[in-house]
N, C-alpha and C positions, 0 to 999 in steps of 0.2 A: 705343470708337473713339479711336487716338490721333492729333492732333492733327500735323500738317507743323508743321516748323521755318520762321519767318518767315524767305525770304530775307534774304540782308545788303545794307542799303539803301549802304554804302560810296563802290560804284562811284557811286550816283546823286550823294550828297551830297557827293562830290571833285568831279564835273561842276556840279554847281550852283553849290558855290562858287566854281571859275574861272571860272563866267560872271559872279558877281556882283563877285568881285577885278577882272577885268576893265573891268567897268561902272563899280564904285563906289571901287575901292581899298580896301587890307587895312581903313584906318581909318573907312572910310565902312560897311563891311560888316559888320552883325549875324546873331547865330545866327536868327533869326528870317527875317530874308534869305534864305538861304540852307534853309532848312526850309520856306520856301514854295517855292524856286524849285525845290527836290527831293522837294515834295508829302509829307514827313515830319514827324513833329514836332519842338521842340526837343530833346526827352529822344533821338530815334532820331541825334542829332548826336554827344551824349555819351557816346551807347554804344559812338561808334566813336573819337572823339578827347577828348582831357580837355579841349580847349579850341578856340576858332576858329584863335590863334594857332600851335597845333600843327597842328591842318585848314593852313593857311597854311604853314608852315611844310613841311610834308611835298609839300605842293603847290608851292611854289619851288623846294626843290629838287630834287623828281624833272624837272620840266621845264627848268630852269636846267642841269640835269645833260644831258639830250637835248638842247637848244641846244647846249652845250657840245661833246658828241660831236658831233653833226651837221656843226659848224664846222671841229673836229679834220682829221676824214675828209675835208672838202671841200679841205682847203689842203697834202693832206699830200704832194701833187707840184706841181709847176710852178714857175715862177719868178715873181719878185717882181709883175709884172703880171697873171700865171696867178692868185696866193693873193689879188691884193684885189680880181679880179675876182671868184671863186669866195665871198671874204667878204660881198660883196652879194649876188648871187644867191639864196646858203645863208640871210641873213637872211631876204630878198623871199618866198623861196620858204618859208619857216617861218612867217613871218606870213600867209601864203597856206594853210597849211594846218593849222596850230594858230592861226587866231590869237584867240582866250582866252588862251591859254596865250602866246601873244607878246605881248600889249599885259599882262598881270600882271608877264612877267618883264623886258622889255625897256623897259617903259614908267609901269608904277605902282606896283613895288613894290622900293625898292634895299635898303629899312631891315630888310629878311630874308638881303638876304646875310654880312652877318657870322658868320652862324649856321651856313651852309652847310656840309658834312663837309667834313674835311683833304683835300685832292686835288684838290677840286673845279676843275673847268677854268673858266676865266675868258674869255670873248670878248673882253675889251679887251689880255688878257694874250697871247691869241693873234696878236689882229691886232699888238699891240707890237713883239712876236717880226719880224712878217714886214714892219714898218716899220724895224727895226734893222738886218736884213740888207739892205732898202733901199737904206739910208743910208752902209754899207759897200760899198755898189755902185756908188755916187753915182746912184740912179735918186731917191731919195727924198728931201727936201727937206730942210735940218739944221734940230736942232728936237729937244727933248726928245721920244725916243719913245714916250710913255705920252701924251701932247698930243695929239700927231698922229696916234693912233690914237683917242681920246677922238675930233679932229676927223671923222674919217674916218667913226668909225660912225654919228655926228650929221647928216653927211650921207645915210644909209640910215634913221637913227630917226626923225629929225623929219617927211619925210613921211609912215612911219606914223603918226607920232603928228597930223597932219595929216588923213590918211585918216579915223583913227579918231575924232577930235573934233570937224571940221567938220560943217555944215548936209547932210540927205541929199541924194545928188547931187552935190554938191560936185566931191567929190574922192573917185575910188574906186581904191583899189591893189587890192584883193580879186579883181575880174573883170576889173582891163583893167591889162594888162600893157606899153601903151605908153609909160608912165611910167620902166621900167627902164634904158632907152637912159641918158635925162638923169639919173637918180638915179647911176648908175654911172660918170657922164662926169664928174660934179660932186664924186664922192667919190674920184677917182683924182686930178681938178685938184687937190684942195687938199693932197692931199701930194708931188703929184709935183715933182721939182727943175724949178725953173724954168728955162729955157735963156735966153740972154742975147738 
């Protein structure tokens, strides 16, 4: 009687570890983490990656790469208050529905982006972009615009990053979507030209 091929445990132990990137950060998180949280052993980790850092690595950038599109698409009409409404949302709603995958790549792990493939789209390069023409418009504030895009998305990050580290209860973006009004009002104020 010949014996079935053991599934490939993969899929599980790419989900396990964005749950624990998530939780703990790339530096916080052992193979052993990550083999319990995916009910396999440490040797079923290595059969699929040579290393955590490569597990990690493959995991930044597939989903840094889907943020990246995600963002593209959303900005790719409208005018300058259309793209950085759209640029919030597009985040809200990505950490609304990957968010593992949003708090690893938007919030605990930058020291994997260098590594990223040639191409790779950039979210702050995006919003840049639609802060430059801004600023050729006179709608956007002057102001180095890799700054002011920096600022911009701080005001959309920091409350996740709030969401995600405060006391339970606290503060929830996850289920309650009342939050996005002021998140969006806050991140438009700080670039927009100020009128006299």
């Amino acid at each position: 009687m010949r014996s079935l091929p053991r599934p490939s445990q993969k899929d599980n132990i790419m989900r396990a570890a964005l749950s624990r990137f998530a939780e703990q950060g790339y530096d916080g998180t052992r193979v052993r983490h990550i083999a319990e949280r995916a009910g396999v052993s440490d040797a079923a980790l290595y059969r699929h990656f040579p290393s955590v850092e490569a597990l990690a690595q493959e995991l930044f950038a597939t989903w840094f790469g889907e943020f990246g599109t995600r963002l593209a698409d959303a900005v790719a009409e409208g005018d300058t208050d259309d793209k950085l409404r759209a640029v919030v949302r597009t985040v809200l709603r990505f950490y609304r529905e990957e968010p593992a995958a949003a708090t690893f790549i938007l919030l605990r792990q930058d020291s994997l982006m260098p590594a990223l493939p040639a191409g790779s789209a950039y979210p702050l390069e995006t919003v840049e972009a639609i802060i430059a023409t801004g600023q050729q418009q006179g709608l956007i504030r002057n102001g180095q615009p890799n700054l002011l895009a920096a600022i911009f998305l701080g005001c959309v990050l920091r409350p996740i990053h709030l969401a995600n580290f405060a006391a339970a209860g606290a503060f929830d973006l996850l289920a309650e979507t009342g939050h996005d009004t002021t998140i969006e009002s806050a991140a438009l104020a700080a670039v927009r030209q100020e009128t006299p």
